[in-house]
N, C-alpha and C positions, 0 to 999 in steps of 0.2 A: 587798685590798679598797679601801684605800686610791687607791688608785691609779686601780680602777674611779669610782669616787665623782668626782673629779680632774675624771677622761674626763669621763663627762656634764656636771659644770659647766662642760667646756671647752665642749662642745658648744653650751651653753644660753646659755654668756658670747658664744659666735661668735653665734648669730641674734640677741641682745643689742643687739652693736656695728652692727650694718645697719640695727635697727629704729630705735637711739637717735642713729645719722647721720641719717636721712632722713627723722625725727619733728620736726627742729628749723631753722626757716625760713633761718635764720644762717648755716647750713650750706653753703646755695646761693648761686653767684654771681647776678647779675640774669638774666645769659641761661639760668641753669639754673630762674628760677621758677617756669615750668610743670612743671617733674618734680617742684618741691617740690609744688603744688598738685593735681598726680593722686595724687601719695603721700597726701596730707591726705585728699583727698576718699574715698579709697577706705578708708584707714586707720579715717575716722569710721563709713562702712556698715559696716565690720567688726567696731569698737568696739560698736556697736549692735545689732547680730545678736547678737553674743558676751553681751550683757546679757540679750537676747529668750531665747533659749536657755539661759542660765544654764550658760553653756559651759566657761566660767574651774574652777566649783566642781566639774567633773568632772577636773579634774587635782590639785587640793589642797582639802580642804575635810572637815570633822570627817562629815560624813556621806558614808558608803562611804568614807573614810579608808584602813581595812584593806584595800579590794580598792587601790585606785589605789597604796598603797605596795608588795602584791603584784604587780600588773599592770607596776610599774617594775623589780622585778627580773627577771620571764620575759622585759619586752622583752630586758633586759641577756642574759639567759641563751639565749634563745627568738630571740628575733627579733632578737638582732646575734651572738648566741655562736657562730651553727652555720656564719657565715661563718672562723672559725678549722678547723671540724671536715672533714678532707676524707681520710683517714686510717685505716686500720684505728686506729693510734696515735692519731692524733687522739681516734678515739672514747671509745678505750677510759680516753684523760686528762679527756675531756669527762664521764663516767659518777663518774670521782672526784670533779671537781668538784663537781660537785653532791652526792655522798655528805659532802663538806667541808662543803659549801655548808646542807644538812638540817642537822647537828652544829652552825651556828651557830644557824641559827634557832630550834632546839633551847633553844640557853644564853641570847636574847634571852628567852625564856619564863622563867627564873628571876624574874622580875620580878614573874611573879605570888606569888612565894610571900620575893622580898628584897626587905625595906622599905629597905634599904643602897642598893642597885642602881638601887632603882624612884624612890627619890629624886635619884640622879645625873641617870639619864637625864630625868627632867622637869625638872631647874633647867638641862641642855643645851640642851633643846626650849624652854624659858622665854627662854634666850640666845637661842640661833639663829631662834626664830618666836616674839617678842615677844607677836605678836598672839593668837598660841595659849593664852596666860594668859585671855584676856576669854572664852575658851567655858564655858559654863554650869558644868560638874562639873570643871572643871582644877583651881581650889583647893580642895575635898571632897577631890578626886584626892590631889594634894601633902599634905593632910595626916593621910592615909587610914594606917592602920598596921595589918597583918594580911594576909590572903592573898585573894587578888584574882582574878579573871577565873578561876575554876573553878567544876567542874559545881556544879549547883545541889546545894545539901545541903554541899559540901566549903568553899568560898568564905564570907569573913566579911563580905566587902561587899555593902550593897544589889543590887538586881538592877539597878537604873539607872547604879549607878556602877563595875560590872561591864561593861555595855554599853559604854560612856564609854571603857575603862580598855582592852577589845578593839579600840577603833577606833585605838588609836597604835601599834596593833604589825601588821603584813602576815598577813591571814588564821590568827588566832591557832588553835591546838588542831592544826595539822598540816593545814590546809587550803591552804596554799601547797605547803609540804612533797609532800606527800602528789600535789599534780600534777605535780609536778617529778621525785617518785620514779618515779611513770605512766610518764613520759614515755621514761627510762631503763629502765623495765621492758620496755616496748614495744620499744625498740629493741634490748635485750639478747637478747630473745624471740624476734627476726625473723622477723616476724608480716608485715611489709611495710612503704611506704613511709609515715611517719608524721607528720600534719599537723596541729601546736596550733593549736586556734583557742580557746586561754585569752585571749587580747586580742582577739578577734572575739565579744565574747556576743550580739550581734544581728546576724542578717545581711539585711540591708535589700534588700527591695524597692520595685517601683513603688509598689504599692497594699497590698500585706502583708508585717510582717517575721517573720523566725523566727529561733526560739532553738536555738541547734546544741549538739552534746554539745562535750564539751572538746576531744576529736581525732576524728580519722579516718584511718580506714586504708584505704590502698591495697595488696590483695595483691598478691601477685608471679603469680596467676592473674588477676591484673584483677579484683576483685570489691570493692564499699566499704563499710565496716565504720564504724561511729561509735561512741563510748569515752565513757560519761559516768563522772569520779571520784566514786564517794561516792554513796551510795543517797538514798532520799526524794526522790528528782528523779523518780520510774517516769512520771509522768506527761508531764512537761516531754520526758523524751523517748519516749514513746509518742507525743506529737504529733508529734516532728518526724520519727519513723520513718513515720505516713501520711501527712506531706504531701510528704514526698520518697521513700519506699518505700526509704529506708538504713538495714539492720539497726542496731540499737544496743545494745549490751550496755553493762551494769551493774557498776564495781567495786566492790570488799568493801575500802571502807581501815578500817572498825570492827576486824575480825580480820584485821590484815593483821600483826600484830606488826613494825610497822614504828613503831608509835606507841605503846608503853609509856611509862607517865609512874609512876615509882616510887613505891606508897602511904606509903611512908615519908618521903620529904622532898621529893614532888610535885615531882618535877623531872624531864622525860625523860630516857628511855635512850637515848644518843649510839647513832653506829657506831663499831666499834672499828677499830683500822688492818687487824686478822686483815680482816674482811669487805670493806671498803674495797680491799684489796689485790686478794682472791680474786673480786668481784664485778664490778671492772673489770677485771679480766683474759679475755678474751673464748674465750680457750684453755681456759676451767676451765668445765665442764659443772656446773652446778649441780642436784644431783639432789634435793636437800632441803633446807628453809628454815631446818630445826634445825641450829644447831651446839654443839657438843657440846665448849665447850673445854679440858677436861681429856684430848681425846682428840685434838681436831683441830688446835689452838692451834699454832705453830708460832715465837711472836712472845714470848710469857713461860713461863718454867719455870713445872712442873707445881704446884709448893711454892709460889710465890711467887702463882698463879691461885688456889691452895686457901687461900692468905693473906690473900685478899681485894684486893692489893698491884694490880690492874688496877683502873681505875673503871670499864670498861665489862660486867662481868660479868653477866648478870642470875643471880636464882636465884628460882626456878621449882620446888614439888616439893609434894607432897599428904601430911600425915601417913601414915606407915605403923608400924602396931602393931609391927612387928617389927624398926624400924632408931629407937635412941636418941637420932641426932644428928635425926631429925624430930619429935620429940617438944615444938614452940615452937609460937606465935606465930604466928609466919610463913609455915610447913608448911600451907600453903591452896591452891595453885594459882596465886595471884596471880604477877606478875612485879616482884620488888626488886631495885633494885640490891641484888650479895649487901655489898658495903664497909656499904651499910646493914643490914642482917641484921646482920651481923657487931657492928656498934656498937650495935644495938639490943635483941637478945638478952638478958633481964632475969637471964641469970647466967653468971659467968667460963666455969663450968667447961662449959656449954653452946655459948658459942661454940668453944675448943678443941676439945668434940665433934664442931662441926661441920666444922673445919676438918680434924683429923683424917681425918672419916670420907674426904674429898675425893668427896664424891658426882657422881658423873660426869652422872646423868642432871639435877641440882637448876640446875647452872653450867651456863650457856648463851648462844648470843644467837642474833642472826638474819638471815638473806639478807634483801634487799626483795621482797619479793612477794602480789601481788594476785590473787586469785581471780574468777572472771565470765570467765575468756578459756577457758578448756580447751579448746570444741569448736573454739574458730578455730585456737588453734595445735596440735592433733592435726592440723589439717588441712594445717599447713605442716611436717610432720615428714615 
């Protein structure tokens, strides 16, 4: 990551050096003055437009903050990554990354709920964007202690400084995530040829513009398909299915179990390497989103899973009158990480229970996958 980061500053250092030659008159010898003077001249309409439009504040600026730090890494991912991908291989390193890539944005969210963490990263952002200190809620922010940017009811922060607190982090709650899993879903799926226009949300006309779903798909029968992530949009694209007549389905990332956020210490459920391995492997047919790691697991002994000894385990399981180790708490349906189960458990000999019983159905985790496609891809089977 390092290293990406690097890249673009090299990138932004190099148009940099051309702007900050040819901005300063000194520069030019006598016979070169007219090139200094059409640079000025032009350089000032641009300066001006750029103020008119309020051009500047669509790359950095506290409002839509979260989409424009999102928008920067799909370019990175989206619109420069897929000149690396050309490859069965290719793809299938391309599918982990981004499963790497979800697992961090994943641990940036800790921040809601670590006043440790949440305090680093603002006296960084204090260093590195000085200026970032003068917006309204930054110091309420820095000196805020408690659990932050969650749903309403679970969160101890105002609703305003909730707000505040989502705009320094890239589409917080799995809305980055979650289109970047699409994306990989779609191509895992091979559904057809598939076209983010996550950095295209307007697509401009003459006299009218419109708002497109996130992708589009080209079957391999010729027909085009439009993919909006994440429901509550039905309208948004109900319109732009009659004004261009391109079917648009709708996905489900509420139930996608792709975004478990453990009720115990509110911190998402990573991927683990098992899925990571098995998901980008394009050889392995995925028949079902459930895995079952006491049976399927392949990466830690069965004793060491039932130990709790993974962090990515969830555990998942509804009281049953007739099995002892469900008899807590936690025996709801919900999904915990089980290491929390395990430590949370309000007695010894209950957890031992649990570990004992090594319930096969409770331990689990999950493939990626989105619901809303069925009928298209029955069609590509």
């Amino acid at each position: 990551m390092d290293n990406l980061y690097k890249k673009m500053n090299d990138a932004l250092k190099h148009l940099q050096a051309f702007h900050d030659v040819f901005k300063v008159e000194k520069n030019f010898t006598e016979t070169e003055i007219n090139d200094y003077k059409i640079y000025k001249y032009n350089l000032d309409k641009i300066t001006k437009i750029i103020e008119d439009l309020d051009f500047d504040s669509q790359l950095y600026s506290q409002k839509g903050r979260q989409m424009i730090l999102a928008d920067l890494f799909e370019y990175i991912l989206l619109g420069r990554g897929y000149y690396s991908i050309q490859t069965k291989d290719d793809k299938e390193n391309f599918v982990r990354l981004i499963l790497y890539f979800v697992n961090l944005l994943m641990s940036y969210e800790t921040l809601t709920v670590s006043d440790n963490l949440r305090e680093k990263v603002l006296e960084k952002l204090k260093k590195e964007i000085p200026e970032i200190t003068l917006e309204e809620k930054f110091p309420e922010l820095k000196g805020f202690k408690g659990k932050i940017g969650l749903k309403e009811g679970e969160s101890e922060a105002p609703k305003e400084l909730n707000k505040y607190f989502d705009s320094l982090l890239p589409k917080t709650a799995g809305g980055l995530w979650h289109e970047l899993l699409v994306y990989v879903f779609l191509l895992r799926s091979n559904v057809g040829y598939i076209i983010p226009l996550l950095l295209s949300q307007r697509l401009l006309g003459f006299k009218r513009n419109i708002i497109p779903p996130d992708f589009l798909i080209i079957t391999y029968d010729k027909n085009l398909y439009g993919v909006e992530v994440g429901t509550k949009k039905e309208i948004q694209s109900g319109a732009f299915s009659l004004q261009t007549t391109i079917p648009t389905a709708t996905i489900d990332t509420i139930n996608s179990r792709t975004s478990d956020r453990c009720p115990i210490c509110e911190r998402w459920i990573p991927f683990c390497e098992f899925v990571i391995d098995n998901y980008s492997n394009f050889s392995n047919e995925i028949k079902k989103t459930e895995i079952r790691c006491l049976e399927d697991c392949n990466i830690h002994e069965k004793d060491d899973i039932a130990a709790g000894k993974c962090p990515y385990t969830k555990y998942s399981r509804k009281k049953v009158q007739t099995l002892l180790h469900t008899h807590h708490g936690y025996a709801n349906g919900l999904h915990y990480h089980y290491r929390c189960v395990l430590e949370n458990v309000d007695q010894k000999v209950k957890k031992e229970e649990i570990v004992a019983a090594k319930d096969k159905i409770a331990l689990k985790t999950h493939y990626p996958y989105y619901s809303g496609l069925e009928e298209l891809m029955k069609k590509m089977e």
